[in-house]
N, C-alpha and C positions, 0 to 999 in steps of 0.2 A: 727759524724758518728753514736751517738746509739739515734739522735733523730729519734724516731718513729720506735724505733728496740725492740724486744723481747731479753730480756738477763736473761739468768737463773744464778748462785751464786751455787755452792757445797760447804758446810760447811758453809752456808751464814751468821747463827746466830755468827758467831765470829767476832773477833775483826776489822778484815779487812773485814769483808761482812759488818759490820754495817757502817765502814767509806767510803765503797764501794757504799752501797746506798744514803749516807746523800752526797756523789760529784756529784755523778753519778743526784741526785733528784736537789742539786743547780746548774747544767750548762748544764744540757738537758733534754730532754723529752722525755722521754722512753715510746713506748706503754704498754710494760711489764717488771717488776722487781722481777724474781721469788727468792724465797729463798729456797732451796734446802737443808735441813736437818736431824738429826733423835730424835732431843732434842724437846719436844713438849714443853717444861716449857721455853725453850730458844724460841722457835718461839713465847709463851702467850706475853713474856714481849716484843720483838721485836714487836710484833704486836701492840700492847700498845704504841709503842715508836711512829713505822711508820703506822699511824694510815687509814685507809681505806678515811677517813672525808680529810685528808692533802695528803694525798698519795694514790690516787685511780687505782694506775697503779701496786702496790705491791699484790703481791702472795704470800702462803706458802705451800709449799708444803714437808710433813713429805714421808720424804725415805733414803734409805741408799745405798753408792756408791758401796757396796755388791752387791745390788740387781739390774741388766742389764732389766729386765720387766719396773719395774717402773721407771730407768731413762729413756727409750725408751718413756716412756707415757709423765715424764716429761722435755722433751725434743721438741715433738711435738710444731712447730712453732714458735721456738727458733732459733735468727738470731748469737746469742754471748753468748759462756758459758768461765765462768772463773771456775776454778779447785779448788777450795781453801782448801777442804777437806783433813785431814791425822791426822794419830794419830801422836804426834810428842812427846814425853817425853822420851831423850834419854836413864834415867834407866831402864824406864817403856819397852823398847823395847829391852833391851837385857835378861829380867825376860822374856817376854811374845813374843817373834820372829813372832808367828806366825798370831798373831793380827795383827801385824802392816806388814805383809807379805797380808792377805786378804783386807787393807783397800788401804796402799800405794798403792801395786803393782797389785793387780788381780780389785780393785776400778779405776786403771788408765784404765787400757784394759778395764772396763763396761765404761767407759767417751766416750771412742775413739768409741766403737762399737756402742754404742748407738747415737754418735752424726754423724758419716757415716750416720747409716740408717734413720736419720729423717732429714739428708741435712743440719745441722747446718752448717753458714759460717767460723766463727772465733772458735777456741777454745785456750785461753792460759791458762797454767799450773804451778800454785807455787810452789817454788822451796826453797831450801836453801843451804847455803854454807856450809852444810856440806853434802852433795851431791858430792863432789868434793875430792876424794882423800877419800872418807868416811872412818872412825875408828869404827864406830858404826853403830848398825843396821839400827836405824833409816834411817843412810844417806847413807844408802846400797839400802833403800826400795826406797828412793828418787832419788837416780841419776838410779837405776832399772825404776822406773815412768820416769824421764826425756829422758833416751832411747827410752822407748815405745811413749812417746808422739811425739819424734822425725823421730821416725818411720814411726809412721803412716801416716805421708803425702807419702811412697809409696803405702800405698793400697787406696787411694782414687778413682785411675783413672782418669778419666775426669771431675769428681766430683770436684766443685770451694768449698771443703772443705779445710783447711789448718788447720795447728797443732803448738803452739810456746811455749817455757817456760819461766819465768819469775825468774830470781836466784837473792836473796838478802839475806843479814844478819840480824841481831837480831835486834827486831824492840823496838823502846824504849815504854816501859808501856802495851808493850802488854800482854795478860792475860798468866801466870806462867814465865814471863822476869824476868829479875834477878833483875830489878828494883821494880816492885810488891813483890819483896821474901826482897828486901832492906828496904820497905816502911812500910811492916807489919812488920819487924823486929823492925825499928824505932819508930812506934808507938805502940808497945808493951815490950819499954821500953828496947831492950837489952842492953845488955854490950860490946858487939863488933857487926861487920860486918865478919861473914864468908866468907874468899876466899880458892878457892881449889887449885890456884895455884902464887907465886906473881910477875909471869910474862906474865900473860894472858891477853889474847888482844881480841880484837870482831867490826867486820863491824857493825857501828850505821847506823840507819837510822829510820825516823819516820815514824808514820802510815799513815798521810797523803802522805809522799813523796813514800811511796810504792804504793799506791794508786794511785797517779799519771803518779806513772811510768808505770805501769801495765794501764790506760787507752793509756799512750801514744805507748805504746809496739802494741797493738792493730792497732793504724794506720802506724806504722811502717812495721807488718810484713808480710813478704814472704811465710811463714810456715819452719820449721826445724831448726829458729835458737834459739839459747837460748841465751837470755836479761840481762846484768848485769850492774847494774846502778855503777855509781860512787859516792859511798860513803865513808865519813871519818871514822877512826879505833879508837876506843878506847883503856884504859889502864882500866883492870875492880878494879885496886889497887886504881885508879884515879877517878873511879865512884863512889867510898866510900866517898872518901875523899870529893866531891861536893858533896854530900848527908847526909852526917854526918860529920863534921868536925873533930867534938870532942870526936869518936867512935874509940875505938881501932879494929883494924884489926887483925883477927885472921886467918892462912891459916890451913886449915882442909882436904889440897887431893883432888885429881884427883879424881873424882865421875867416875865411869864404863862406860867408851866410851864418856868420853869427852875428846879434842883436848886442848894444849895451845892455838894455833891461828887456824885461822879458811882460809881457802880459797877459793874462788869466780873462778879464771880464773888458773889451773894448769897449769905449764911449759910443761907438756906433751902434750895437747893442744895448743901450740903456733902458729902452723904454719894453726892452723884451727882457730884462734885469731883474731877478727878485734877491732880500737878502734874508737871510735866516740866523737865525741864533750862529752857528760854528759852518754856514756855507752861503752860498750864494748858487743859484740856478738862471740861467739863460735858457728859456723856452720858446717853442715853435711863434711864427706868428700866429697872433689869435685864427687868423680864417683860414689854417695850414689846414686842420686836420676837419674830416666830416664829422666827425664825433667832437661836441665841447668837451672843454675837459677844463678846471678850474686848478689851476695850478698853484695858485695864492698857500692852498693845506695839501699838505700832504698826504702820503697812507699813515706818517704816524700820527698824523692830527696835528704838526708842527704848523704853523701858521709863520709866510714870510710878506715881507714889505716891499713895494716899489722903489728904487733908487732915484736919485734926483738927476737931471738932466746932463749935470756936468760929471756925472761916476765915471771911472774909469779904475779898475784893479789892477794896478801895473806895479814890476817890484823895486821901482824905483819912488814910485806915491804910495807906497804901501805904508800903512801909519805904527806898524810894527816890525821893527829895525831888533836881529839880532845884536849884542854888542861883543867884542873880541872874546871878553871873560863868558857868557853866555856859549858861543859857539866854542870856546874850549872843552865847557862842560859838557856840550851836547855831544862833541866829537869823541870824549872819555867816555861816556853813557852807552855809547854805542860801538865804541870799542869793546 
């Protein structure tokens, strides 16, 4: 579906825009690959990487999801925009509220406004599980973005515009993961591994498999629902221990707005719950939108099921527990 399609990236320079291009470049053919930023030094090297000579369909384009002029400008003849932009540093968002109040939440509303007026088809919106039940600002500003992008499929009209979001967990190795904060630890010789709590648990999932999932979310969706893959939970006392054997573990406290367990699909949501083969979706209430929309099948013709009244997706009830041996391999794999 994005051969010979224009797809713009907000926050492209990151972790997931870089793995987003290098799929997206080996299993189609995109007429345009914009990246949408506001790091000039992150798009020099990105550019360096995905070079104009091997990748002549790639753009850069410096702006900020603040600013509604310029995503209107770059937006222009854009068939698919992915969302990927946010400030996310949960201490850093309860010192600074109102940073991450202009980029999360008033940057979703310039996504939406901007991709109405220049006819974009698809837009999906990244998300996290801590969105869900949020403790912290952060995931106050996110499930606030997740609302509005939800939304917005009623002010389209007749507009073949649609809106979806994409909700997963902590992704391994991605840039400030608790894996990068483990690896520089290690190789700058510490003495232990700091944990803040030693019953903390967290949705794994890798950068390619978010990746994936978020291309396949795309042919799947209707607009208004939000996307949750199934993935397995960790134990982060247990991610030590495959990463440093012979490191003693030190617990050092809850850091300011962080959760023991983290949750993807709340119980309070159930009855708006559906499950699928490799995901689960949370959709509008039935009498949200003017238009029915039969959310049960999908665009691929996937068929999902009602959850029981007591679901709840949390990565502490999660019935698929990495084990120490398991996340060592995953961590070598992806090394």
């Amino acid at each position: 579906m994005f051969n010979n399609k224009t797809i713009l990236i907000t926050g492209g320079t990151g972790s997931f825009g870089q793995k987003f291009v290098s799929t997206i470049s080996k299993n189609y053919k995109p007429k345009k690959l914009i990246i949408y930023s506001r790091d000039e030094y992150k798009q020099f090297l990105m550019q360096k990487k995905f070079n104009e000579k091997s990748y002549p369909f790639m753009r850069f384009l410096l702006g900020d999801v603040r600013d509604l002029d310029r995503l209107k400008m770059a937006m222009r003849g854009v068939d698919y925009v992915v969302h990927a932009a946010a400030l996310k540093h949960v201490p850093g968002a309860e010192y600074n509220p109102m940073e991450f109040v202009k980029t999360n939440i008033n940057g979703a509303e310039n996504i939406i406004q901007a991709s109405i007026s220049q006819k974009v088809s698809k837009i999906i919106a990244l998300s996290t599980d801590k969105a869900a039940n949020p403790l912290n600002l952060y995931g106050a500003t996110k499930l606030a973005s997740d609302k509005i992008f939800v939304a917005a499929n009623n002010i389209v009209g007749s507009q073949k515009t649609s809106f979806s979001v994409v909700r997963y967990g902590n992704v391994v190795g991605s840039r400030g993961s608790v894996v990068e904060v483990f690896k520089n630890l290690i190789n700058q010789k510490s003495k232990f591994l700091p944990i803040t709590h030693k019953d903390m648990t967290r949705f794994w999932i890798t950068l390619q498999e978010g990746v994936d999932f978020v291309i396949k979310s795309f042919s799947r969706m209707t607009g208004g629902e939000i996307f949750v893959p199934k993935i397995p939970s960790i134990k982060i006392v247990d991610l030590a221990k495959a990463m440093a054997p012979k490191l003693k573990i030190k617990i050092i406290g809850i850091r300011a707005g962080e959760k023991i367990h983290e949750t993807m699909c709340p119980n309070e949501s159930h009855y708006l719950t559906l499950e699928f083969k490799d995901h689960y979706i949370i959709f509008p209430s039935p009498d949200y939108f003017d238009k029915k929309v039969d959310f049960v099948k999908n665009l691929k013709g996937e068929k999902g099921q009602k959850v029981s009244s007591t679901f709840e997706y949390s990565s502490d009830k999660n019935s698929n527990f990495l084990s120490v041996k398991e996340i060592f391999k995953l961590d070598k794999k992806i090394d």
